[in-house]
C-alpha positions in Angstrom: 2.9 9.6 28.1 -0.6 9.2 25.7 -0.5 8.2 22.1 -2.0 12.0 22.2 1.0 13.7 23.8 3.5 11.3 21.7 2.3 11.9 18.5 2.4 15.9 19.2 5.7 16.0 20.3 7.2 13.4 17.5 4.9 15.5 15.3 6.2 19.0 16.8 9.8 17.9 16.1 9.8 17.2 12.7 7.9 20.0 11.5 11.2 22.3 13.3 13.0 20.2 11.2 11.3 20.0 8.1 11.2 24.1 8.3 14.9 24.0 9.1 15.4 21.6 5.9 13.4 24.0 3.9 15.3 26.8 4.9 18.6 25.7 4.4 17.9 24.6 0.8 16.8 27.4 -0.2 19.9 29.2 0.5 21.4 26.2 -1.6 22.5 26.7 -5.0 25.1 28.8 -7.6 23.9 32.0 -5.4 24.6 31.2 -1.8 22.0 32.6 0.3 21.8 32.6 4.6 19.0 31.2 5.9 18.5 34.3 7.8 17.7 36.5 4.3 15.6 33.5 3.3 13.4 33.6 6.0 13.1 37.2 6.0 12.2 37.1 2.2 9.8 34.3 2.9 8.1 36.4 5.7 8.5 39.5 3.2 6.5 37.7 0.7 3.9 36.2 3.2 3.3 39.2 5.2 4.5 42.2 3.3 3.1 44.6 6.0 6.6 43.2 8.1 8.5 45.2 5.6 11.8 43.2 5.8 13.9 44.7 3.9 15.5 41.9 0.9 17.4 42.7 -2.1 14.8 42.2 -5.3 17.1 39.8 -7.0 17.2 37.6 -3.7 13.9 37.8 -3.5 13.5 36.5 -6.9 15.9 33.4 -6.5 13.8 32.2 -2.8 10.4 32.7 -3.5 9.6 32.4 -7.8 12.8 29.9 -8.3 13.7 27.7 -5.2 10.7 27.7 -3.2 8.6 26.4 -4.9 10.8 23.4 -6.3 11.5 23.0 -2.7 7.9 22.9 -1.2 7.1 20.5 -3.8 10.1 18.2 -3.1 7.7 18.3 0.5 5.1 17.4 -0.8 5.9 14.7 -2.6 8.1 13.4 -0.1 5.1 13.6 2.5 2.7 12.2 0.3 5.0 9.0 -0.8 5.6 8.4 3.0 2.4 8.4 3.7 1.2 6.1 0.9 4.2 3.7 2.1 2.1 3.9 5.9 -0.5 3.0 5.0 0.4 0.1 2.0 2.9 -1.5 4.7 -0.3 -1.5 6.9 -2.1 -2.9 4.3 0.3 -5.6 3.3 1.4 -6.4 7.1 4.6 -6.4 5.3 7.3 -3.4 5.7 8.6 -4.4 2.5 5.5 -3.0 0.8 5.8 0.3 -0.7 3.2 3.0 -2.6 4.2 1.2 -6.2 3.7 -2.7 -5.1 0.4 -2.6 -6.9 1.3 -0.9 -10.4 0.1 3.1 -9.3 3.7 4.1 -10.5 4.1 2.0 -13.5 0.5 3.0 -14.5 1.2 7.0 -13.8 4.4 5.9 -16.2 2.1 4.7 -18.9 0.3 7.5 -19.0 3.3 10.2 -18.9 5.9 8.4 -21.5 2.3 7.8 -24.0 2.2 11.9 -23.9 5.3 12.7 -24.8 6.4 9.8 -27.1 2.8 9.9 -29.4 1.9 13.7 -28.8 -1.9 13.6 -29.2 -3.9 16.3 -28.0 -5.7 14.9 -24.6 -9.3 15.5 -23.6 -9.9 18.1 -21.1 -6.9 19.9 -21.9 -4.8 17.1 -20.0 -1.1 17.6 -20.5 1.7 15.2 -19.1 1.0 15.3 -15.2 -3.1 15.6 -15.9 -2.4 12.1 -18.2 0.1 10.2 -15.3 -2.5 11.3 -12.5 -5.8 9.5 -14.7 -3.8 6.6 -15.8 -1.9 6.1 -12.0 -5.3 5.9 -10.9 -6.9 3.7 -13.3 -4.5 1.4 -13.2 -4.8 1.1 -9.1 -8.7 0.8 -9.6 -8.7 -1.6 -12.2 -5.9 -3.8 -10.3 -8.4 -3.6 -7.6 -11.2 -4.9 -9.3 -9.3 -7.6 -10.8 -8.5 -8.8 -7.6 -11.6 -8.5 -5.8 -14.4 -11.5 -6.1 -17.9 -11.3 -4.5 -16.9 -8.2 -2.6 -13.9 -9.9 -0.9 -10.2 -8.8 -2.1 -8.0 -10.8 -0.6 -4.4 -9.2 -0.2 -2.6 -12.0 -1.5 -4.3 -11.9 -4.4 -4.3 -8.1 -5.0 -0.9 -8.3 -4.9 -0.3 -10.8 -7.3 -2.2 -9.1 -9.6 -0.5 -5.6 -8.9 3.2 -7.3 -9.8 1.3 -9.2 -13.1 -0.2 -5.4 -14.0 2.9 -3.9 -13.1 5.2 -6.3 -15.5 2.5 -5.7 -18.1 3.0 -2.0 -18.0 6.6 -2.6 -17.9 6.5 -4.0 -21.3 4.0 -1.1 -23.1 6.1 1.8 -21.4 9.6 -0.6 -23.0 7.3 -0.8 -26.6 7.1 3.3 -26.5 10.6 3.9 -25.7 11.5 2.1 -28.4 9.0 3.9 -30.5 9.6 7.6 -28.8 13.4 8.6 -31.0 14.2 12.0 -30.4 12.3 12.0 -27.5 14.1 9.5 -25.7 15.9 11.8 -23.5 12.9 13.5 -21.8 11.3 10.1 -21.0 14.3 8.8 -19.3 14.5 11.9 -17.5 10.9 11.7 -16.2 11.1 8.0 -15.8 14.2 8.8 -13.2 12.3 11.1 -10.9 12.9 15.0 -11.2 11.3 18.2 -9.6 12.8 20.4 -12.4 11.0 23.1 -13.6 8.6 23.1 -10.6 6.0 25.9 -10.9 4.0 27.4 -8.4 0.6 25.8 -10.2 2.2 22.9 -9.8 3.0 22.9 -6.2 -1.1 24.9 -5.7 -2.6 21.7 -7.1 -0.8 18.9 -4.9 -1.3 21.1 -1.5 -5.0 21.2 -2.7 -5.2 17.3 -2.6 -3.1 16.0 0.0 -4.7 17.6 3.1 -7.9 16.2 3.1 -6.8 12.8 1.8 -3.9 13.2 4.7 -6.7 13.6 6.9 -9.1 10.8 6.3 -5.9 8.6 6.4 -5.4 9.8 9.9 -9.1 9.0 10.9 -8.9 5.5 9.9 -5.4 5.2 11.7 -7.1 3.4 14.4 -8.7 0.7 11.8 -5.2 0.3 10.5 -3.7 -0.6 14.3 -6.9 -3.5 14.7 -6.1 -4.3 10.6 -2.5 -5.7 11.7 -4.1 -8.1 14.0 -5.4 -10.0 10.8 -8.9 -9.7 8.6 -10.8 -12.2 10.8 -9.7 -10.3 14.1 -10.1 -7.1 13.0 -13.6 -8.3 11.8 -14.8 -10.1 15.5 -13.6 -6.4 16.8 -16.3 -4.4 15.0 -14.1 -3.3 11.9 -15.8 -3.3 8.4 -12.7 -5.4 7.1 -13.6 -4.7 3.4 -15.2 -1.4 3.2 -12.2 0.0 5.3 -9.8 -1.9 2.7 -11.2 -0.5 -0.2 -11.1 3.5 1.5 -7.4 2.8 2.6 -6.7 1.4 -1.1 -8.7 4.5 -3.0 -6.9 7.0 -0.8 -3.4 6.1 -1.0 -3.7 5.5 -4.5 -5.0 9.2 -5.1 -2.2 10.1 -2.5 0.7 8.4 -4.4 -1.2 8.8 -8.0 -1.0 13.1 -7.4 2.4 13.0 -6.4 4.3 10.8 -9.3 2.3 12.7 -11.8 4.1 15.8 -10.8 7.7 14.7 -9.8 8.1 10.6 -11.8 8.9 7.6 -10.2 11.0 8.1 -7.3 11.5 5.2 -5.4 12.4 4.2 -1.6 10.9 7.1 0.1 7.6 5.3 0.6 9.5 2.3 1.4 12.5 3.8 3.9 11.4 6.3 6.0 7.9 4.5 6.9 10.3 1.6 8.2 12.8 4.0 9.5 9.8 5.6 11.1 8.7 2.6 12.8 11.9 1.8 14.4 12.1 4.9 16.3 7.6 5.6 17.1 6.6 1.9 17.1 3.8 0.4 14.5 0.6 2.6 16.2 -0.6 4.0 13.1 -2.0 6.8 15.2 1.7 8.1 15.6 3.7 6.3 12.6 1.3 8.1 9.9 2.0 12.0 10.9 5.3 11.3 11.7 6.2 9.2 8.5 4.7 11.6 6.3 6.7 15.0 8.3 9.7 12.4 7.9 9.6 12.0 4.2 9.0 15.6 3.3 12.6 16.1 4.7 13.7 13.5 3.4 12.9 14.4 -0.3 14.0 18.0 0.5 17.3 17.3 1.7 18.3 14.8 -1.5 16.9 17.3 -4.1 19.1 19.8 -2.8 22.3 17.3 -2.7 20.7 16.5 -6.0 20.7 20.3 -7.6 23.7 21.3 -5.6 26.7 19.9 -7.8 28.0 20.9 -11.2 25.6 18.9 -13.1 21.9 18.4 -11.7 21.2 14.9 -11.2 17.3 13.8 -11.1 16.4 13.5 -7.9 15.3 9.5 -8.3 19.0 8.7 -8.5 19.6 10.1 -5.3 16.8 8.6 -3.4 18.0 5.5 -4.4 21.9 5.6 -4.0 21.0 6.7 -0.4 17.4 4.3 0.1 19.4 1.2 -0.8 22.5 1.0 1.1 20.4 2.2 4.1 17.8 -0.6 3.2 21.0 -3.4 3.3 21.8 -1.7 6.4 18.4 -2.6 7.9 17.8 -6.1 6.1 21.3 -7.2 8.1 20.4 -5.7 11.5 17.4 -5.8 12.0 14.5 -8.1 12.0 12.3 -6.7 8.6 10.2 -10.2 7.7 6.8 -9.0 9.9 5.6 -5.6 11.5 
């Protein structure tokens, strides 16, 4: 079978089951709802020539309420995964995930400074607008800082990501100290939620991922020649550091877009790229699709467990109650130290 045909059919099964996810979630909550209404209010409100006939109120509760909570639990998920790809990769380390140099911490920065100190931002930034520019700032500027007559070696980009990162520990600490009534919501954001989700919200993600997805996939080749080592990759015709610094830019857009929106929710760009890899294998060409498919489950399925008891729990918790045991699981059983 061809890494063509492999990646289809890995690819094929995992968007039935993302769809499957979606749908059963959105039946998910205080009103019970079949997946069979949900996909014929779905279709209603895609296609309204079909003319499936669904209560108003139902209508209501899948498309302007859960839906879009739910397709933005996706796209998170997908774009974390992704991000986790491609920084594992990057590292040669499974270990590594989207925040190992700071883009979280600096996204965090950026969010807790807007509620705790409430100025008014330029361009009409509000929270997410101010998490996005700082996440990515703080990724460019770690690069920079690590980078030395045009060569950034990975060791020492990730050094200085965990030194940035334990720096922007201690300002976001500084603010919550500083934030008083506002407390609450910080913590909240800091633990990871898709609360409140709006349909702008969800527009303005799906507008960025795609084409970001899609230059990740071209370079998916670089990344299999990249895990041979810098001075390999180099005798084989790769542009070591140009392709570095692309692969870096883009997954720090990828991850910076989706913790603006949703906080800091960890282990999705950590577990399901490794998952990923046990089941695919490390070709880049089939890990990235099916990584990224694999996480927007993921997220989709422990938001709902998340929403669906008597008190909503942020969604962060859950990712890490699940990503850690699982994580143990793997460290014990199987061989983690090298891709």
């Amino acid at each position: 079978m061809t890494v063509r045909t492999r990646a289809l059919a890995w690819s094929g099964g995992l968007c039935v089951l993302l769809v499957a996810v979606v749908l059963a979630s959105a039946g998910v909550g205080p009103v019970s709802i079949p997946p069979v209404t949900v996909a014929k209010a779905v279709l209603g409100a895609l296609v309204p020539s079909l003319g499936y006939a669904v209560e108003r109120t139902v209508r209501v509760i899948v498309v302007d309420v859960r839906l879009p909570r739910i397709l933005l639990a996706a796209l998170v998920g997908f774009a974390l995964a992704t991000a986790g790809v491609v920084m594992q990769g990057f590292f040669r380390n499974p270990m590594a995930d989207p925040s190992i140099i700071g883009i979280s911490s600096g996204a965090a920065v950026g969010a807790v400074a807007s509620i705790v100190f409430p100025f008014v931002l330029p361009f009409g930034l509000q929270l997410q607008g101010a998490a996005f520019v700082t996440s990515v700032l703080t990724g460019f500027g770690v690069y920079l800082l690590a980078t030395r007559d045009g060569h950034t070696p990975t060791a020492t980009l990730l050094l200085a990501g965990v030194a940035v990162q334990t720096f922007l520990g201690a300002v976001i600490s500084f603010m919550m100290l500083e934030s008083g009534w506002s407390l609450q919501r910080v913590v909240f954001w800091l633990m990871g939620h898709l609360s409140g989700t709006t349909w702008r919200e969800v527009s303005v993600v799906a507008a960025v991922l795609p084409p970001l997805f899609l230059l990740l996939l071209f370079y998916a080749s670089d990344m299999n020649v990249l895990l041979l080592g810098e001075a390999d990759a180099h005798s084989l015709g790769i542009e070591v550091e140009r392709t570095k610094r692309i692969l870096l830019a883009v997954s720090s857009v990828v991850t910076a877009a989706a913790v603006a929106v949703s906080g800091v929710i960890g282990f999705v760009g950590l577990i399901v790229p490794h998952a990923m890899r046990l089941l695919v294998g490390p070709d880049h060409r089939i890990l990235l699709p099916t990584s990224a498919l694999a996480g927007a489950s993921f997220l989709v399925a422990t938001d709902t467990l998340a929403r669906s008891g008597a008190a909503e729990v942020p969604v962060g918790i859950v990712t890490a109650a699940i990503g850690a045991p699982f994580f143990l699981y793997l460290l014990r059983t199987r061989e983690v130290h090298r891709l």
